[in-house]
C-alpha positions in Angstrom: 6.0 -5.3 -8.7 6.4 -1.3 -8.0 3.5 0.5 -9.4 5.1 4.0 -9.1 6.7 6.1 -6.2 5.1 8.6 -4.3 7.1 11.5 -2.3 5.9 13.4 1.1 7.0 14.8 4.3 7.7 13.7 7.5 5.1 15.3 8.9 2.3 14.9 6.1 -0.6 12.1 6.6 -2.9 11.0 3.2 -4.2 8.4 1.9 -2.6 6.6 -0.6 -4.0 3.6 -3.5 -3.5 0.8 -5.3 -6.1 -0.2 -8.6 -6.2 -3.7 -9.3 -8.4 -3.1 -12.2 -6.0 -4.6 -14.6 -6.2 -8.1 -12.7 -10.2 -8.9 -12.0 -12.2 -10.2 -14.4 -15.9 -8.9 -15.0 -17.9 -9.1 -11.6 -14.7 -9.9 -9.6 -14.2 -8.2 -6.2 -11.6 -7.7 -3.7 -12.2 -9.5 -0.4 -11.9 -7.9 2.4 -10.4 -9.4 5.7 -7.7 -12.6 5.5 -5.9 -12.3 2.7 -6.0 -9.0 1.7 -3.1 -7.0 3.8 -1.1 -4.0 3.6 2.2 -3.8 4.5 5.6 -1.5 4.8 8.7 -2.4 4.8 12.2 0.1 4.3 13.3 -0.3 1.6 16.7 -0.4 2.3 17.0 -2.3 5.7 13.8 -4.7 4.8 12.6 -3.9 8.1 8.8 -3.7 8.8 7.9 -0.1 9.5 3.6 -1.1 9.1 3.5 0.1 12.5 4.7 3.6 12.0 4.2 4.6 8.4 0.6 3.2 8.0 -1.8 4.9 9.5 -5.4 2.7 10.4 -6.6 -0.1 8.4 -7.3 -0.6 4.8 -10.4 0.6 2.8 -11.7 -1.2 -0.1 -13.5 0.9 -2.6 -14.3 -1.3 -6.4 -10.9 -2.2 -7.6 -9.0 -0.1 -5.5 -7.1 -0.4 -2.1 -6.8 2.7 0.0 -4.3 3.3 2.7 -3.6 6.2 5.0 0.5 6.5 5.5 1.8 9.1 7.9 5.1 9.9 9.9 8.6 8.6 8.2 12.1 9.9 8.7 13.8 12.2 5.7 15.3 10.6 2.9 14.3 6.9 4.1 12.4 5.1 1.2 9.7 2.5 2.3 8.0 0.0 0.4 3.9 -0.3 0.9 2.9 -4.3 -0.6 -0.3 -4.1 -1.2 -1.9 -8.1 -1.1 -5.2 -8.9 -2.8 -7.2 -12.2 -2.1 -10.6 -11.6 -5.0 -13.7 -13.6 -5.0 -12.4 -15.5 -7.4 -9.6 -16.8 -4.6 -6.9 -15.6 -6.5 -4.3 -13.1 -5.3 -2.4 -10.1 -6.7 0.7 -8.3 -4.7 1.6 -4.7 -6.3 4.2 -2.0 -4.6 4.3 1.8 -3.8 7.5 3.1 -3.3 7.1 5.9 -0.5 10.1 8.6 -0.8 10.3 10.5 2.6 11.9 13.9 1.3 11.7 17.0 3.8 11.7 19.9 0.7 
């Protein structure tokens, strides 16, 4: 599911997140490691573009997944899956559409 859009540059880099809140029950946690994975893909072509749009690795930090994205070619759109495994073994996917948009 897309979770909202967000637009930048071809040049910018920031991080970017995802809040799972909505899905974990009390005292719940994301896991860290297998499982939990962030990906990109273009929208368009469905080719994977995690090696030049992301940026690093993940952060975890309570319910939320952080991601740095960087680079991207003008008026591409990607997609950024987000994949959750929590303590409780279950696991939630959730979407960022990134807009590449030189202004």
């Amino acid at each position: 599911m897309i979770e909202g859009n967000i637009s930048k540059q071809p040049a910018e880099k920031f991080p970017i997140s995802l809040d799972f809140t909505k899905y974990l029950e009390a005292g719940e946690t994301i896991t860290s490691g297998a499982g939990t994975t962030v990906t990109s893909k273009n929208k368009e072509t469905g080719s994977s573009t995690t090696a030049t749009l992301l940026s690093g690795t993940y952060a975890i930090s309570g319910s939320k997944v952080i991601q740095t994205i960087h680079q991207g070619t003008d008026g591409e759109d990607h997609l950024v899956e987000f994949r959750i495994t929590t303590s409780a073994s279950k696991v939630y996917e959730g979407e960022i559409c990134v807009l590449i948009r030189n202004v």
